[in-house]
C-alpha positions as CSV (number, residue, x, y, z in Angstrom):
1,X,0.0,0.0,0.0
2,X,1.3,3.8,-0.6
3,X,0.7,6.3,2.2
4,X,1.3,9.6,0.8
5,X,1.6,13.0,2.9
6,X,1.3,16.3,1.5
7,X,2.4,19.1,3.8
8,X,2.0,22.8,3.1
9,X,-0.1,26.0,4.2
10,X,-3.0,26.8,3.9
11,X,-4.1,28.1,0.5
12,X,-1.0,26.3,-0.9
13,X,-3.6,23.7,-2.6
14,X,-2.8,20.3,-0.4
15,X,-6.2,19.3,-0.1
16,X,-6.3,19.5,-4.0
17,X,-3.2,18.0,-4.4
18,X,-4.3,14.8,-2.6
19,X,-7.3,14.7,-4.7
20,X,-5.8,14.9,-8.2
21,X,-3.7,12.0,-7.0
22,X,-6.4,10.0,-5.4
23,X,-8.0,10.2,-8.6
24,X,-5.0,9.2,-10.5
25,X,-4.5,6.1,-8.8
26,X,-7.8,5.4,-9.5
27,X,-7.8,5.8,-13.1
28,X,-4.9,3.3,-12.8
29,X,-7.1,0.6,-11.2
30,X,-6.3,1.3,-7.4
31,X,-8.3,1.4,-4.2
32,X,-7.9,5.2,-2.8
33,X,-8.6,6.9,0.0
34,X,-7.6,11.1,0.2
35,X,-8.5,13.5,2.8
36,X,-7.1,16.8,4.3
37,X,-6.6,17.8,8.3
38,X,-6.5,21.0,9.7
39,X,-7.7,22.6,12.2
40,X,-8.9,26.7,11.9
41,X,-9.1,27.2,8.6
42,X,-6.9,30.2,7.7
43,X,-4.6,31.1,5.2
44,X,-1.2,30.5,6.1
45,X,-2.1,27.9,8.4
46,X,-0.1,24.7,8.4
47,X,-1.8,22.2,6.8
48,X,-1.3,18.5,5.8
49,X,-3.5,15.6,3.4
50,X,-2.7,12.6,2.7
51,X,-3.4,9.7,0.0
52,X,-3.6,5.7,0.3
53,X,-3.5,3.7,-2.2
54,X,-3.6,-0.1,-2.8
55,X,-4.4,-2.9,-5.4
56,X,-6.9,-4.1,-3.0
57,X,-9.6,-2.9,-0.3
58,X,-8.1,-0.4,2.4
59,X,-9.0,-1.1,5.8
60,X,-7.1,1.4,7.9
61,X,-8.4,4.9,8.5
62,X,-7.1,7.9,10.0
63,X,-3.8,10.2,9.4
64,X,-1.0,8.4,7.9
65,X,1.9,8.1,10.5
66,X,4.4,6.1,8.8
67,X,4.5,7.1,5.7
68,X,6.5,5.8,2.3
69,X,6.6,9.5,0.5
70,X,6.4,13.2,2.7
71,X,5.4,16.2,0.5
72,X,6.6,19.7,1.8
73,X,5.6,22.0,-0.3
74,X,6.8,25.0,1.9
75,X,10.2,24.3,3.4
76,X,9.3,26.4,6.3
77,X,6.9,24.0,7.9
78,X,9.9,21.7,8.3
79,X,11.5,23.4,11.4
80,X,7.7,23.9,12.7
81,X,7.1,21.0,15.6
82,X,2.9,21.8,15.1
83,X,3.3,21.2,11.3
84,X,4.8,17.9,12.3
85,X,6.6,17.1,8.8
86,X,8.4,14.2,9.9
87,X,6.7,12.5,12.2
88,X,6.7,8.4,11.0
89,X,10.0,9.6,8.7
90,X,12.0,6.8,8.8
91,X,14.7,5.2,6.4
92,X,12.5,3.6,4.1
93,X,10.9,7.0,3.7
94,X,11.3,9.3,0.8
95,X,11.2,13.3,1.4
96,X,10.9,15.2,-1.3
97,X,11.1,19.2,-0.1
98,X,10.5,21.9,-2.3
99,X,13.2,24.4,-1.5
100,X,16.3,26.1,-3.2
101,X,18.8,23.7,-0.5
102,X,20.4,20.8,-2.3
103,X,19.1,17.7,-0.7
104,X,22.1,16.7,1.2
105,X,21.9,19.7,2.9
106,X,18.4,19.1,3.9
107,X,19.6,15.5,5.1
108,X,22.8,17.2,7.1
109,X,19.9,19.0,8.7
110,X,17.1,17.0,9.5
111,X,19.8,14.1,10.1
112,X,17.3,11.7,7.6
113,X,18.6,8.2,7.3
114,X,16.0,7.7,4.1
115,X,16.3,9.8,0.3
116,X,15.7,13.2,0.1
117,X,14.8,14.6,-2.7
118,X,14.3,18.5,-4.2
119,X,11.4,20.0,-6.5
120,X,13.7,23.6,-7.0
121,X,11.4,26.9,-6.3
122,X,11.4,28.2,-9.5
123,X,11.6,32.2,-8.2
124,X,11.5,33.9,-4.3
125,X,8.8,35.2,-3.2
126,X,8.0,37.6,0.1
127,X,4.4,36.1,0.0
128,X,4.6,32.0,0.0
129,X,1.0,31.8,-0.8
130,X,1.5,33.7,-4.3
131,X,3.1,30.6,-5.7
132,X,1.4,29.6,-8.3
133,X,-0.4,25.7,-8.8
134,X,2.2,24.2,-6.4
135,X,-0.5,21.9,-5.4
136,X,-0.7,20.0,-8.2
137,X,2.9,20.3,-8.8
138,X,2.8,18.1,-5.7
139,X,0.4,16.0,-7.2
140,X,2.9,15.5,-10.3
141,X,5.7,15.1,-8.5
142,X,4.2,12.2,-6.3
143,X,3.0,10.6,-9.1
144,X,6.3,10.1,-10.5
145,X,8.0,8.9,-7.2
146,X,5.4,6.3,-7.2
147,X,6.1,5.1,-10.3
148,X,2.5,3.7,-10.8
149,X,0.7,6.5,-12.3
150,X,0.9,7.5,-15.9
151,X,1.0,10.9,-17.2
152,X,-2.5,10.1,-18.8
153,X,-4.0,9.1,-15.7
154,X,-2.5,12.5,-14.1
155,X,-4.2,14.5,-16.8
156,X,-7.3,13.2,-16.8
157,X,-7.3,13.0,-12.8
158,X,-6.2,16.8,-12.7
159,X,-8.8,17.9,-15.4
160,X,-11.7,16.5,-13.1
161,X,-10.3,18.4,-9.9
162,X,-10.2,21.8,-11.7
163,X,-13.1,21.0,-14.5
164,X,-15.4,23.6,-12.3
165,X,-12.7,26.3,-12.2
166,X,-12.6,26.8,-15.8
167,X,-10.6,25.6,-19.2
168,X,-8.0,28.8,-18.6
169,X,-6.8,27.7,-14.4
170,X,-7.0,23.9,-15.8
171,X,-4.4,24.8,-19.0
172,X,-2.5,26.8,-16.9
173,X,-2.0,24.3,-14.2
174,X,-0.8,21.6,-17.2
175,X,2.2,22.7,-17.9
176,X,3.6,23.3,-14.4
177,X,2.4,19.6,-13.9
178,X,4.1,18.0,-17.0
179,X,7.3,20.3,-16.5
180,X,7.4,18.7,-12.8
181,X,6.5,15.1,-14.0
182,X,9.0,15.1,-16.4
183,X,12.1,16.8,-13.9
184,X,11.8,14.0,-11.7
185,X,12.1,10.8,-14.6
186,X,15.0,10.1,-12.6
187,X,13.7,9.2,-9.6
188,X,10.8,7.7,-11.1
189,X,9.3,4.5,-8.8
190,X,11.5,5.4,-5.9
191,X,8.9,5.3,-3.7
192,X,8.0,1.9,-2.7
193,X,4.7,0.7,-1.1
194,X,4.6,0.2,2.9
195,X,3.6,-3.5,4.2
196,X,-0.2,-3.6,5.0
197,X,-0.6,-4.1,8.8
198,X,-2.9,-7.0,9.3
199,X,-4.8,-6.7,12.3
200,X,-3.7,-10.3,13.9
201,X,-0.4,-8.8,14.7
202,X,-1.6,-5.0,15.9
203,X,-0.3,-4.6,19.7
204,X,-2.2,-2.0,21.6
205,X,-0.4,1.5,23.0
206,X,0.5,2.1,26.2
207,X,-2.0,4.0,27.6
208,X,-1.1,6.6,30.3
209,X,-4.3,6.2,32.8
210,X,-5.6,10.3,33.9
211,X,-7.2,9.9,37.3
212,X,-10.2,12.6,36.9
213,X,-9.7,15.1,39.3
214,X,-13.0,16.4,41.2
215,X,-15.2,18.7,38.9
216,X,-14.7,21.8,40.9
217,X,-11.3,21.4,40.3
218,X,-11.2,20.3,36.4
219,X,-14.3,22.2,35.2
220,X,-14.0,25.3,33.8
221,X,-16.2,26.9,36.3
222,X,-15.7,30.4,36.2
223,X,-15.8,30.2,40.4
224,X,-13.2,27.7,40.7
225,X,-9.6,28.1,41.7
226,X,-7.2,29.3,38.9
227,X,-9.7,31.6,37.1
228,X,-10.3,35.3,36.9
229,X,-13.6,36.1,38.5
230,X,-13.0,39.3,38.3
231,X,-13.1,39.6,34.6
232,X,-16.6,40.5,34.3
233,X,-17.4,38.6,30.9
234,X,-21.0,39.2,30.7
235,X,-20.1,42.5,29.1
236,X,-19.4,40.7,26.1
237,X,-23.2,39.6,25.7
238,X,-25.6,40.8,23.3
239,X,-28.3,37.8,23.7
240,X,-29.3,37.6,27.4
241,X,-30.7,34.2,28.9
242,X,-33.5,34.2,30.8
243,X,-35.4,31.7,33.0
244,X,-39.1,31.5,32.4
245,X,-39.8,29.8,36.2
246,X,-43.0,28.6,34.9
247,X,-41.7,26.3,32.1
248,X,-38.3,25.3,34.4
249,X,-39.1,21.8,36.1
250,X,-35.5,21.9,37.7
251,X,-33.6,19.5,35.7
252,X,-31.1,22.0,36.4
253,X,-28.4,19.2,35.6
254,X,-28.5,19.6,31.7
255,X,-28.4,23.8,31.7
256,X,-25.8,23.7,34.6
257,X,-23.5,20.8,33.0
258,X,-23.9,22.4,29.4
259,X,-23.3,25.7,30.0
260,X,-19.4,25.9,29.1
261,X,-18.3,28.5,32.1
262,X,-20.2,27.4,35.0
263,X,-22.2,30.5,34.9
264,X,-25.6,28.5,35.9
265,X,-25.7,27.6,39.6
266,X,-28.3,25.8,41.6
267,X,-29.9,27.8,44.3
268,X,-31.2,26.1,47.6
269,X,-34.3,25.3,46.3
270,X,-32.9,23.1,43.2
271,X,-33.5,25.6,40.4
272,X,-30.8,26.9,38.3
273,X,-30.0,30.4,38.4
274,X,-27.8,32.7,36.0
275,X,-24.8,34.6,37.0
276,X,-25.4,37.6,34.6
277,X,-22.0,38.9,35.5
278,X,-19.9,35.7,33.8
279,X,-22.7,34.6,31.3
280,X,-21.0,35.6,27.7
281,X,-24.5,34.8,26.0
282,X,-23.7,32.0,24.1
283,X,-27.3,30.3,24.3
284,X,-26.1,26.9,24.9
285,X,-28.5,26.5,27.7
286,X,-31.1,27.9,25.7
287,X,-30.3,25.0,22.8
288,X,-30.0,22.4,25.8
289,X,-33.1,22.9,27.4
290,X,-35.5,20.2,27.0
291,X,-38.3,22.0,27.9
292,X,-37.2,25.5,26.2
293,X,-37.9,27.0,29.6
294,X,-35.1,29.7,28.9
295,X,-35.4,32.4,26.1
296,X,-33.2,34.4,24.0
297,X,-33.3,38.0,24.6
298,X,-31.5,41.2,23.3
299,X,-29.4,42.5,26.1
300,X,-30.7,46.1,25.5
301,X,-34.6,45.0,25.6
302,X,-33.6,42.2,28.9
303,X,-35.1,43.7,32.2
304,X,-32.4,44.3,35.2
305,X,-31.2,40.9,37.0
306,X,-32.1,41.1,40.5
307,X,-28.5,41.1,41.7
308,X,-25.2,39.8,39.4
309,X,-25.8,36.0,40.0
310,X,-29.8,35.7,40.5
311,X,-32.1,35.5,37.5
312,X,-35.0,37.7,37.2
């Protein structure tokens, strides 16, 4: 099976970049799974995909974390311990970085035991982001290390991705893609496909066991130790919460529990009340309710809370 990683930023194109080479395997007969992971998605942000691939049905699932190719396609990411390039890098992994370095350089620095090898930046840029269809530069590139996939299948796989963009950004992207596919005929099939792991032989992680602490100390009540009480967050609200008594049957578990900074407390009498001083307006409570006993007001038309923690 090939695992393929693409690493870049975000705006670079990885997502598509897996996807033109999913879709290339495919057209050559293989099993594919492609998918990108990020977290907030913002420009600049590091981002990674990756591609399996496989003659026959792919049971695993998730990130890839040994991989048999690494994609950078901004060199920067590589001294970055969130973008976490080379984690699974090991020698029978190839790294192909797209930087001005020569590659033993790159190896000098990253001490790699496996082949490195270099897509050259055509021109320097201030802006990263401004270089132009990198992403399926990528694409190309992998697909020659892999050996498997034929310029054809490339083509045809990288005129589906962009059909919806138009014919000008898909003839525009071509001839990066051929000019990359064609650099690397030396390395051509360099990459060679990881063992599948067969689920007889998988041995559990060690598991480090978390005792849960007591919720007054681990919740994020606003009350507890360790917070700022004094930062009076209910300034921030424009939707007030209130507490229609007559609909509340005191199930004051599900507002109390949901509401993310212990703002809702239980009063002697078992009914939850709001502490307009720390309540940001975030209506969770409101959305939790079963029996939408609390209702969504503009702060400007709320009546005055009887005191800061006491619902009217």
């Amino acid at each position: 099976m090939y695992r393929i990683r693409f690493h870049g930023r975000g705006g670079q194109g990885m997502k598509t970049a897996s996807r033109i080479l999913g879709t290339a395997f495919f057209n050559e007969g293989f099993e594919v799974q492609d998918a990108p992971r990020y977290g907030a998605e913002r420009r600049g942000a590091p981002i990674f995909a990756y591609v399996r691939a496989a003659r026959r049905a792919i049971y695993e699932r998730g990130v890839i974390r040994h991989p048999d190719l690494v994609i950078v396609a901004d060199e920067t990411l590589v001294a970055m311990p969130a973008a976490a390039v080379l984690q699974g890098v090991d020698a029978h992994c190839v790294v192909l970085i797209h930087s001005r370095e020569p590659a033993p350089v790159w190896q000098h620095r990253l001490n790699l035991a496996g082949p490195v090898v270099i897509l050259p930046l055509a021109e320097e840029r201030e802006d990263r982001l401004a270089l132009r269809q990198i992403g399926t530069a990528c694409a190309a590139a992998a697909a020659r290390l892999v050996g498997v996939v034929a310029w054809t299948a490339l083509e045809q796989a990288l005129r589906d991705e962009l059909a919806a963009l138009g014919d000008a950004l898909v003839e525009a992207n071509l001839g990066p893609a051929r000019r990359v596919y064609d650099f690397l005929s030396p390395q051509q099939g360099c990459v060679a496909p990881g063992p599948v792991v067969a689920a007889e032989g998988y041995v559990r992680p060690d598991w480090v066991e978390l005792a849960f602490e007591d919720a007054r100390v681990s919740a994020p009540a606003i009350h507890a130790a360790l917070t700022s009480e004094q930062v009076q967050t209910g300034q921030w609200r424009t939707l007030r919460p209130v507490i229609d008594c007559a609909r509340c049957k005191g199930c004051w578990w599900v507002c109390s529990t949901f509401c993310p900074d212990g703002a809702i407390q239980v009063d002697e009498s078992g009914r939850p009340r709001i502490d307009y001083a720390h309540c940001k307006g975030c209506m969770v409570c409101a959305a939790q309710c079963p029996h939408h006993a609390i209702e969504a007001i503009p702060e400007q038309d709320a009546p005055p809370a009887e005191d800061e923690r006491g619902a009217k």
